[in-house]
Residue, then its C-alpha position, 0 to 999 in steps of 0.5 A: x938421504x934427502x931427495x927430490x922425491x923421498x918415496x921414490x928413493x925409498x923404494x929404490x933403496x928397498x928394490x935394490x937390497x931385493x935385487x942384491x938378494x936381500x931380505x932384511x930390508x934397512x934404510x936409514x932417513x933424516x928426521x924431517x922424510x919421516x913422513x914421506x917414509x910413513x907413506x911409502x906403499x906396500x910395506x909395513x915399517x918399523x921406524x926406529x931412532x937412531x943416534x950414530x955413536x949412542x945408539x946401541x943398534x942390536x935391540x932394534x936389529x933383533x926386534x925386526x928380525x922377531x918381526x921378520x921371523x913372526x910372518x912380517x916378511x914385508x916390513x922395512x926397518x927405517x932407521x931415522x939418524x938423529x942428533x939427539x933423542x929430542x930431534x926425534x920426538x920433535x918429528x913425530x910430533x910433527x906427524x898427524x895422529x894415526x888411530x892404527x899406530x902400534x908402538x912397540x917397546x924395544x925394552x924386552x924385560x917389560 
């Protein structure tokens, strides 16, 4: 996905998984509309790399199903496609530091 207006686009994606009766809501970004993504309003996040072919998507799927299922019913999975891990990290380095971040582990035998 690389709109003019990636917010927009975003809420598009959502609004039309909830017309199709959707209630997991995904949408998978490039690494650079990391930011936009943060800043889409009404939703809380779950921002997850993803490698296509390496990535095992099961743990992520099931972590925001736990979410889901916890009361986070207003939550959007974003799957940020990635070439290499390092790609990932590079954008989030790119982001400015946020006091109210919840970083969660995948890793359930922590």
């Amino acid at each position: 996905m690389k709109p003019k207006n990636p917010i927009h686009a975003i809420l598009d994606a959502v609004a039309a998984q909830q017309r199709q009766g959707e209630t997991s809501l995904t949408v998978r970004i490039e690494p650079d509309l990391l930011q936009d993504a943060m800043n889409v309003p009404g939703y809380r996040k779950l921002f997850a790399p993803l490698i296509p072919g390496l990535t095992d998507p099961a743990p992520i799927y099931g972590t925001y199903e736990q979410m889901r299922q916890a009361g986070e019913t207003n939550t959007i999975l974003v799957l940020v496609e990635c070439q290499t891990i390092g790609e990932f990290r590079e954008a989030l380095g790119r982001l400015p530091i946020r006091k109210s971040s919840e970083w969660r582990s995948f890793d359930q035998g922590h």
